[in-house]
C-alpha positions as CSV (number, residue, x, y, z in Angstrom):
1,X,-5.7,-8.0,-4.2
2,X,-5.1,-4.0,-4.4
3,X,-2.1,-2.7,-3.3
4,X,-1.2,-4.2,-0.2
5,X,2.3,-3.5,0.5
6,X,3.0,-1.4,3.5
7,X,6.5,0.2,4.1
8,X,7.4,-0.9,7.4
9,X,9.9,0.4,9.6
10,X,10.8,-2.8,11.2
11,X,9.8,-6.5,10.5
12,X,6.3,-7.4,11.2
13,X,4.4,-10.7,11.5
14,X,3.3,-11.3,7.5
15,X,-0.6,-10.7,9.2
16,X,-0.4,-7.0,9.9
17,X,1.4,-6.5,6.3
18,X,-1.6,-8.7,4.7
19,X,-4.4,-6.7,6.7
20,X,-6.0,-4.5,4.9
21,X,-9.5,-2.5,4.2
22,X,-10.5,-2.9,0.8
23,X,-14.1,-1.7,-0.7
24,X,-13.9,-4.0,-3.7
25,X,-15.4,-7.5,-2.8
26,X,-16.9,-10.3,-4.1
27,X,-20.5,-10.2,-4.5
28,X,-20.7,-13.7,-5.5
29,X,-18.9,-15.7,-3.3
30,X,-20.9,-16.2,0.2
31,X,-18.2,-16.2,3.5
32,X,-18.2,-19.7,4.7
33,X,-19.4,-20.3,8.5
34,X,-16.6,-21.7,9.2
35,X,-14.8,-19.2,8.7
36,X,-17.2,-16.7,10.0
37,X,-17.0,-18.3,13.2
38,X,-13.7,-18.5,13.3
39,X,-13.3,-15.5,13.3
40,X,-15.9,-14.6,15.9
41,X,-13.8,-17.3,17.7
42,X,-10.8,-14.7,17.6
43,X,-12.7,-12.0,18.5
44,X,-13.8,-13.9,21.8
45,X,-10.2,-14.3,23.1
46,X,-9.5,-10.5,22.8
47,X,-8.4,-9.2,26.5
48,X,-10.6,-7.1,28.3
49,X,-10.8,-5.1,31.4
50,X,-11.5,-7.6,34.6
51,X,-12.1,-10.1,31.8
52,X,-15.6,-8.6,31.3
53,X,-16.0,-9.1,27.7
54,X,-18.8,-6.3,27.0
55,X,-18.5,-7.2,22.9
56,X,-21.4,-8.5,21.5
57,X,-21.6,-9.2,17.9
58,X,-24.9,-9.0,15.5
59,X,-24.2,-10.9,12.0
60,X,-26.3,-9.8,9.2
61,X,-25.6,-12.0,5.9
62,X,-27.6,-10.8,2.8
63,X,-27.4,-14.6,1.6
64,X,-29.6,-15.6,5.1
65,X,-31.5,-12.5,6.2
66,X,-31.9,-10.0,3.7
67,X,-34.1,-7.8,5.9
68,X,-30.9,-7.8,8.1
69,X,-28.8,-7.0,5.9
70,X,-30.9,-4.2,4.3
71,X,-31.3,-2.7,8.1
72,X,-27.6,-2.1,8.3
73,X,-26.9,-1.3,5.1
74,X,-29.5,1.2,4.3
75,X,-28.6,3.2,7.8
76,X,-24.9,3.6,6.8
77,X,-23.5,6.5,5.4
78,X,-24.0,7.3,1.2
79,X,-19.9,7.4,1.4
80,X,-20.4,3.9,2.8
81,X,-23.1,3.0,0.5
82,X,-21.3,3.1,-2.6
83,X,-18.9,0.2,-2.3
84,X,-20.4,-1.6,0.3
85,X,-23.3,-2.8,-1.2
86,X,-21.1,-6.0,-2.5
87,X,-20.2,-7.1,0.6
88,X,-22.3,-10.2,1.4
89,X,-22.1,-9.8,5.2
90,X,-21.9,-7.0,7.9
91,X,-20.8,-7.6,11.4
92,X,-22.5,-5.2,13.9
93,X,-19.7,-4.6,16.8
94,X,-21.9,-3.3,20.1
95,X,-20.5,-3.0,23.5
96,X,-22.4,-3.2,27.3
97,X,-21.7,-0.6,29.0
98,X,-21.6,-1.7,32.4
99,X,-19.1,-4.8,34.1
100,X,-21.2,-7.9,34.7
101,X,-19.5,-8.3,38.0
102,X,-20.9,-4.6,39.9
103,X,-23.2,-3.2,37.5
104,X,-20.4,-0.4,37.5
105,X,-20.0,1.7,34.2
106,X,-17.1,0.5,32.5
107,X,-15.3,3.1,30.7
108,X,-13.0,0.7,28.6
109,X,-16.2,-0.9,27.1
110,X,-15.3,0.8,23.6
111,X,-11.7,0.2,23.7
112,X,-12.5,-3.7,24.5
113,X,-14.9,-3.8,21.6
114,X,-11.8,-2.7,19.2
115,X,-9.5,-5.5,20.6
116,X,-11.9,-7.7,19.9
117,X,-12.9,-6.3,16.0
118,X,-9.4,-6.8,15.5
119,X,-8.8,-10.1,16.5
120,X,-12.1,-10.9,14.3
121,X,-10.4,-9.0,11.4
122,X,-6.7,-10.8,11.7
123,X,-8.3,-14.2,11.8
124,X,-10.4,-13.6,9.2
125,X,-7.3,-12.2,7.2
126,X,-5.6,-15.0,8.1
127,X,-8.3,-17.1,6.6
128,X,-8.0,-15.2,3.2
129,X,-11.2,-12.8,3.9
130,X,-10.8,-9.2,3.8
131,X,-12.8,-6.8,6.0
132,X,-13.7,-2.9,6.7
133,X,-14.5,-1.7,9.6
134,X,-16.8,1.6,9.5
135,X,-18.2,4.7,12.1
136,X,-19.8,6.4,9.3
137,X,-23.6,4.9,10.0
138,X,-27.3,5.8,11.5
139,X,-26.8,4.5,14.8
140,X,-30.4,4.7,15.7
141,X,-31.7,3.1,12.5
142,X,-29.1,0.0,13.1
143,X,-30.2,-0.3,16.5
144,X,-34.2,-0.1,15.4
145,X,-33.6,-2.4,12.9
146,X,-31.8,-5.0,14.5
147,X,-33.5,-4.9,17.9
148,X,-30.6,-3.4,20.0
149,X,-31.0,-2.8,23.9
150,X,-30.5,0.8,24.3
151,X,-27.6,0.1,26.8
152,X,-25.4,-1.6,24.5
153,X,-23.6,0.9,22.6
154,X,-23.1,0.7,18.9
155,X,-19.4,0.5,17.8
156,X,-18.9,-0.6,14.0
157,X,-20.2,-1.9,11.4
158,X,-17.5,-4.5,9.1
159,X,-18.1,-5.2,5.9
160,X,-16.4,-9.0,5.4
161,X,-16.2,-11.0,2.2
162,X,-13.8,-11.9,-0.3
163,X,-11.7,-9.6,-2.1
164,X,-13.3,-7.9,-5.1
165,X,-12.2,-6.7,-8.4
166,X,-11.4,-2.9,-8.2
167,X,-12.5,-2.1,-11.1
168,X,-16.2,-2.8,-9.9
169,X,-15.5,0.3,-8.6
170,X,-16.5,4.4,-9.4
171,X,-13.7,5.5,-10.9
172,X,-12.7,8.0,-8.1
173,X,-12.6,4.7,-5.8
174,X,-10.4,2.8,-7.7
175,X,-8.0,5.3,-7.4
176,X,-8.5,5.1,-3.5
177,X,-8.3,1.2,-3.6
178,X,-4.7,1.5,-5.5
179,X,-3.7,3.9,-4.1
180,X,-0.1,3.1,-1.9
181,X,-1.0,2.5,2.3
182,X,0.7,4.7,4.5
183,X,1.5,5.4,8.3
184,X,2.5,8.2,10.5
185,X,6.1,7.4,10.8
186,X,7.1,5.9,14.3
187,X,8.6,9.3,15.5
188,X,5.4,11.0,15.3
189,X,3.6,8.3,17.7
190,X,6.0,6.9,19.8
191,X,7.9,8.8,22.0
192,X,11.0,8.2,24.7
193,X,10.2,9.2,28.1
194,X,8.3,12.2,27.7
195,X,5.9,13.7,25.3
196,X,6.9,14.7,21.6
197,X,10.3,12.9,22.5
198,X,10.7,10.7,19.4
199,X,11.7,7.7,19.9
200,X,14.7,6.6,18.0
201,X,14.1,4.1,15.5
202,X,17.0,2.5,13.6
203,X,16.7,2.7,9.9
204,X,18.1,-0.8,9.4
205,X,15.1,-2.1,10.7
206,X,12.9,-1.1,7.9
207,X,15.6,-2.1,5.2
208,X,15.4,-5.5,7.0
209,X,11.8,-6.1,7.0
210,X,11.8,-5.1,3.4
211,X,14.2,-8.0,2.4
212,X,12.4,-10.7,4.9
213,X,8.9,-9.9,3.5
214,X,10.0,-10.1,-0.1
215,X,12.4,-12.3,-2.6
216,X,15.0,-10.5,-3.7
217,X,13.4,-10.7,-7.6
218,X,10.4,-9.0,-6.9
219,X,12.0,-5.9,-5.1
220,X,11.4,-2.4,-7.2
221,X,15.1,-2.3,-7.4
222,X,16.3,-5.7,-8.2
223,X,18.2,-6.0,-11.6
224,X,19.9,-8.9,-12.3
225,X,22.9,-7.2,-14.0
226,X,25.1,-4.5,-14.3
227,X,23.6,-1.2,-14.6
228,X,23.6,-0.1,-18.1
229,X,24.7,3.1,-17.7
230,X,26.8,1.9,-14.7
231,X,28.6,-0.5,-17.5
232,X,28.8,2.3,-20.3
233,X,30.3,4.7,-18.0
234,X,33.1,2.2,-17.1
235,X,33.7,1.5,-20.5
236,X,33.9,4.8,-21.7
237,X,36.5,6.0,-18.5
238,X,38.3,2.9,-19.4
239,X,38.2,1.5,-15.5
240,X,38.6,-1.8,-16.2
241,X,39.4,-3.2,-12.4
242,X,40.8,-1.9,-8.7
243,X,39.1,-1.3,-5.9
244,X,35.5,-1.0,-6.1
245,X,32.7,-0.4,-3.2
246,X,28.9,-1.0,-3.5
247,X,27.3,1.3,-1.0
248,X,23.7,-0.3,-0.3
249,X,24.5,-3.1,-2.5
250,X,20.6,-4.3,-1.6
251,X,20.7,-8.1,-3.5
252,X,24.1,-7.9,-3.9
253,X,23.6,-7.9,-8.4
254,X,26.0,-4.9,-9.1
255,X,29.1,-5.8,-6.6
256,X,28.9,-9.5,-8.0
257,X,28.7,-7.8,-12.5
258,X,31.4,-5.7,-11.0
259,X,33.6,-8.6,-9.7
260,X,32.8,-10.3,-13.4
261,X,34.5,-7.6,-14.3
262,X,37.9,-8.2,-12.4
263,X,37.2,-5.6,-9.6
264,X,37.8,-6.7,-6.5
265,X,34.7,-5.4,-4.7
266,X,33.8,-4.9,-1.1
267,X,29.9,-4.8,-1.0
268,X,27.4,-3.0,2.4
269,X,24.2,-2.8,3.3
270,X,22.4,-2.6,6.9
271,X,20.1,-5.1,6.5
272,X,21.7,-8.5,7.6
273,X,18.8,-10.3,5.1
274,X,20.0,-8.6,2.1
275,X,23.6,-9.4,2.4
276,X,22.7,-13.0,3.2
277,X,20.5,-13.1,-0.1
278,X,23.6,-11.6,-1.8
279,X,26.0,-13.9,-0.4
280,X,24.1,-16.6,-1.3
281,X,24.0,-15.3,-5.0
282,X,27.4,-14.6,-5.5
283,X,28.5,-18.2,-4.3
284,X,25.7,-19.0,-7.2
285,X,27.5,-17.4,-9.6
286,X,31.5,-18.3,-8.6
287,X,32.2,-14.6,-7.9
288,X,34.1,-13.6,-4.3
289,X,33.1,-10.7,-3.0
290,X,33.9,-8.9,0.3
291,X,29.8,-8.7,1.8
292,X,29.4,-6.8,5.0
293,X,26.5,-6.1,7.1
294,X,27.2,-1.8,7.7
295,X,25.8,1.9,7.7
296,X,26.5,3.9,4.3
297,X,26.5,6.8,6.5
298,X,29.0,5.6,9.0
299,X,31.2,3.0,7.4
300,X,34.8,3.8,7.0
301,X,37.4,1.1,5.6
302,X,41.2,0.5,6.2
303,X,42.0,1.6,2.5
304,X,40.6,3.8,-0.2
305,X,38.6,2.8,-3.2
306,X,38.9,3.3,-6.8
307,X,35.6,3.0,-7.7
308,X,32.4,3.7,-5.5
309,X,28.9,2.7,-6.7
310,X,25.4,4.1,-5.6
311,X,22.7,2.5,-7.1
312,X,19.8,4.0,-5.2
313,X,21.0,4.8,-1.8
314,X,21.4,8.7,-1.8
315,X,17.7,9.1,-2.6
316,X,16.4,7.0,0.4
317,X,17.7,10.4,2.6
318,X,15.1,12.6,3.1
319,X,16.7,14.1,6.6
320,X,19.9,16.6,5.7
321,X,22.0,15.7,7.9
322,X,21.8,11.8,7.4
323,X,22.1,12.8,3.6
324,X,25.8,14.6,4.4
325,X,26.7,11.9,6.6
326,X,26.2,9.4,3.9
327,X,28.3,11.9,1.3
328,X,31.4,12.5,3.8
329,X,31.4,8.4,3.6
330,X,31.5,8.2,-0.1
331,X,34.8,11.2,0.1
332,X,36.3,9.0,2.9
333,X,35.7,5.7,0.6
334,X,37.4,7.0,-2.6
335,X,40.8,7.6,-3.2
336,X,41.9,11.3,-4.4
337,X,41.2,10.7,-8.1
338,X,38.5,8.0,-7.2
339,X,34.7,8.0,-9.7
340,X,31.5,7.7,-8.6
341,X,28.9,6.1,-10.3
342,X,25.4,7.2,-9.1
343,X,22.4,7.2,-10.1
344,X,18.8,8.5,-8.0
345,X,15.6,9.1,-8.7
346,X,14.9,12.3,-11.1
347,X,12.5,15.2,-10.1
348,X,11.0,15.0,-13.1
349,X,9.5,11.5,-12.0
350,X,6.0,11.8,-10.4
351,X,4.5,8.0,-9.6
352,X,4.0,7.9,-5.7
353,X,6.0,4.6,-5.8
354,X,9.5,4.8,-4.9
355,X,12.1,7.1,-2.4
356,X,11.5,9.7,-0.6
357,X,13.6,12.1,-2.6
358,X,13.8,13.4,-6.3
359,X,16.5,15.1,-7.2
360,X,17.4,17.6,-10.1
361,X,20.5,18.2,-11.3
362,X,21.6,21.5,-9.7
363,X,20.9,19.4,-6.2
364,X,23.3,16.5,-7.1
365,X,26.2,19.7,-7.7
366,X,25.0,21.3,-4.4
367,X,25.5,17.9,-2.4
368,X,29.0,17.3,-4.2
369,X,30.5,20.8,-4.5
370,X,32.8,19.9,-1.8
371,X,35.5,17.8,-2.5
372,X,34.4,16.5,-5.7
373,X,33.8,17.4,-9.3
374,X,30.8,16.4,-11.1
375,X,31.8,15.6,-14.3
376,X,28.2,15.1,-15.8
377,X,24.7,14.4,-15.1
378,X,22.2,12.8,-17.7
379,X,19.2,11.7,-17.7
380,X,18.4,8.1,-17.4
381,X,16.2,5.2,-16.5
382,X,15.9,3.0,-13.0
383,X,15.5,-0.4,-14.3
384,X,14.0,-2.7,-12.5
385,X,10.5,-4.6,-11.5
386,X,8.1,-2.0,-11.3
387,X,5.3,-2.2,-13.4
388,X,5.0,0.6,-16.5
389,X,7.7,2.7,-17.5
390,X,11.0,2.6,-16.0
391,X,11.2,5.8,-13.4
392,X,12.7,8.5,-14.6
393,X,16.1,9.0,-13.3
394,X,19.7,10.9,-12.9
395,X,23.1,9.4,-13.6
396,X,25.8,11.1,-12.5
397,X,29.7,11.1,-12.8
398,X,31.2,12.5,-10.0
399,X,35.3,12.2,-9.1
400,X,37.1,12.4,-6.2
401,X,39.5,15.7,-6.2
């Protein structure tokens, strides 16, 4: 399947991170009535107002009524047309417009219809079908077609099926079917109180969902040793052990090379998963290491460090003030005299994949001009799982004054 993976901002049921609308499908391989009904099954337990349940459902399957099938198909939009033509079923979505109960028009009868199209669509997800819901059709020609009352009112039109090979594709659709999902963040649709409020969402949250919905090995970041520009730099400063701090020590790799190393390493991350997964690891490997479940942009320990590490943490701030939050923690972690290792994502690195910040050089000196001296900055390489070439990054050397 394309490229399913959402960024969350808090753990969700694996369903809505495997629900998806894909335009590649299978031509060949027919959806099973099984799980066709199933499906519809789902789709009858959706809530509605006073229980009226105005859905109503018209299947058209290209492998049991090809007239059907043609009807929809041929009244939905060209943008429609080009992909969907593989989909060996469409589910028509219609809604009565009046309750049952008082012949009453029932306002809600659309918003009933999508509780139910997405109960269909989970089950069906659930069931390892993919489907795409669509508004872009000839409502008129659907309803001539297929014989449709003209008091129900036309909803959607899903195309359902298994998932396809994007590369069946137009080129320009491919691109769409790879390209990464996104979401409005939560502060833009969720509010506290009052309009345009945002409501506060703790960034832990995401950072935990992210570590429950994946292993640890298949994470863009995950490298299963010391960095090796992290292991050159140490080398050529000649720290060879001390005090050392991982700041979003993620699976926990770098803290437990560094305490192979003789450091004795205190290791942080918000979410509670990923320092589980590293303690776990480091007992693997015989290492002790001083895991804790904190906030790089709050944490503050009894004593100062020699060493502080950021593998990938300062680029995850895209909000200013968060970003000098998380920089008056490293100055309050290191002793006067104290390096820091960091590397970030470069500017110069263009996939869509990856943080929310790019940094060039002259930013890194801006964000550590006070209190520190940056002793270089070179370019380097984010190793790790991603496919392709390694992201273009910055290493820095940066000490304590």
């Amino acid at each position: 399947m394309a490229r399913e993976r959402i960024h969350v901002q808090a753990p969700v049921a694996p369903i809505f991170a495997r629900r998806w609308s894909p335009r590649a499908f299978d031509p060949a391989r027919p959806v099973a009535r099984a799980a066709l009904i199933s499906a519809l099954e789902a789709a009858r337990w959706a809530p509605s107002c006073y229980g009226d349940q105005p859905w109503r459902f018209i299947i058209a399957e290209r492998a049991t009524d090809e007239d059907a099938w043609r009807g929809v198909f041929d009244a939905l939009a060209p943008a429609n047309q080009e992909w969907a033509g593989q989909a060996p079923l469409f589910v028509v979505a219609a809604a009565q417009t009046r309750f049952r109960h008082n012949d009453a028009p029932n306002r809600w009868h659309g918003y009933d219809c999508g509780q139910a199209m997405l109960s269909f669509c989970l089950q069906a997800s659930a069931l390892g079908l993919v489907c795409h819901q669509m508004g872009g059709f000839d409502a008129d020609a659907i309803r001539s077609a297929l014989a449709i009352p003209a008091s129900v009112a036309l909803m959607s039109v899903t195309a359902v099926g298994h998932p396809g090979d994007a590369a069946s594709l137009s080129e320009s659709l491919q691109g769409t079917e790879r390209a990464p999902r996104g979401r409005l963040p939560l502060e833009q649709i969720a509010f506290a109180g009052r309009w345009e409020r945002p409501l506060e969402v703790p960034r832990a949250l995401g950072w935990q969902a992210r570590y429950e919905e994946s292993p640890a090995e298949k994470l863009p970041w995950f490298h299963d040793r010391l960095d090796e520009d992290f292991a050159r730099a140490l080398d050529a400063l000649g720290i060879e052990g001390g005090r050392a701090l991982d700041l979003g020590c993620g699976p926990g790799t770098q803290a437990i090379a560094l305490a192979g190393r003789g450091f004795a390493v205190t290791a942080c991350d918000v979410a509670p998963a990923a320092i589980d997964g590293a303690r776990a690891r480091a007992e693997e490997c015989g290492v002790a290491v001083d895991f804790r479940i904190a906030d790089a942009t709050t944490v503050r320990f009894d004593a100062p460090f020699d060493l502080v590490i950021d593998r990938g943490v300062l680029h995850c701030f895209d909000d200013p003030a968060q970003r000098t939050r998380y920089i008056e923690s490293i100055r309050a972690a290191l002793r006067p005299g104290g390096v820091l290792l960091l590397k970030c994502f470069s500017h110069e690195e263009q996939r869509e994949e990856g943080p929310p910040c790019r940094f060039a050089p002259e930013q890194l000196r801006a964000f550590f001009a006070d209190g520190f001296t940056v002793e270089r900055i070179e370019p380097a390489r984010f190793a790790g799982t991603m496919e392709g070439e390694q992201p273009k990054a910055l290493f820095a050397v940066i000490r304590r004054d």
